[in-house]
C-alpha positions in Angstrom: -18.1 1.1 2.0 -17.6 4.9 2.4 -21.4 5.4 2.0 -22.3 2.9 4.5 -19.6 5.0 6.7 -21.4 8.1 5.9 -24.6 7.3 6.8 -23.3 6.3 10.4 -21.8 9.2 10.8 -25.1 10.9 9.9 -26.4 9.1 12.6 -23.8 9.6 14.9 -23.9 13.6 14.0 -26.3 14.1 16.6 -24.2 12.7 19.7 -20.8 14.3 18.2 -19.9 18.1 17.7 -17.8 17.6 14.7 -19.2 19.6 11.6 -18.4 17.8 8.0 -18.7 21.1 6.4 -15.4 21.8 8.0 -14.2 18.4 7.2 -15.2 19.5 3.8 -13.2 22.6 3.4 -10.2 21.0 5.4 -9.7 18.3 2.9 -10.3 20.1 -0.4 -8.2 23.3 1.1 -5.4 20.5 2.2 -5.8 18.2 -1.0 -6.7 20.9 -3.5 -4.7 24.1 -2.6 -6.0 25.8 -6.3 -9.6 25.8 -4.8 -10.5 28.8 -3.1 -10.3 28.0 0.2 -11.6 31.5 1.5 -15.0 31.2 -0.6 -15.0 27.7 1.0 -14.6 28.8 4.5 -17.5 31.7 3.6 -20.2 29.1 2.1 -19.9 26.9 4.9 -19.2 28.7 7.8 -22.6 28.5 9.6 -23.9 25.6 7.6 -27.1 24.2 8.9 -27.8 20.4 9.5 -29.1 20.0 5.6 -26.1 21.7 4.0 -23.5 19.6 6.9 -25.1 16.5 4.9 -24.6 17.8 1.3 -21.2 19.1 2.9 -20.9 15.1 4.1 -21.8 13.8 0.9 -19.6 16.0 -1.0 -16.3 14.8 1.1 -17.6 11.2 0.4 -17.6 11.8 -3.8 -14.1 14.2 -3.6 -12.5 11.5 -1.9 -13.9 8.5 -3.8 -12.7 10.7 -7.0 -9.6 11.2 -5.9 -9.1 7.5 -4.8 -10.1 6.6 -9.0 -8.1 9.4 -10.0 -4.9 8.4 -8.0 -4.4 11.7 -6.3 -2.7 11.3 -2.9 -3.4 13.7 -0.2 -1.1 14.7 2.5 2.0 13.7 0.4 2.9 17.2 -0.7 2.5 16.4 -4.1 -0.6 15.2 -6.9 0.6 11.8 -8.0 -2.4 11.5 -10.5 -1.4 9.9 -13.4 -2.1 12.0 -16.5 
């Protein structure tokens, strides 16, 4: 389902100023605070439209994993199960 979501929102990129390179580094800098948000922000900062669909697909995979994995964003805490 996410990929099909994905794909529409490649679609849609075109008609919508939204960048998912900085949807990218929002959610791992939110959901991951040990990542290095800084060298994030750098990579991506003037990403072109190839690296905004890696940056696209890249969201997709972190999320699914963290969906397998358990790991709640936005609570405040990892409630992964070890």
């Amino acid at each position: 389902m996410r990929t099909w979501t994905i794909l529409v929102g490649l679609l849609l990129a075109g008609c919508d100023d939204t960048n998912p390179c900085d949807e990218y580094v929002s959610y791992i800098c939110d959901c991951h605070p040990d990542d290095d948000c800084e060298s994030l922000s750098n990579t991506y900062e003037s990403a072109d439209a190839e690296l905004q669909d890696e940056c696209a697909l890249a969201l997709d995979d972190q999320q699914d994993n963290d969906d397998e994995s358990g790991h709640e964003c936005g609570s405040g805490s990892d409630t992964a199960t070890p």
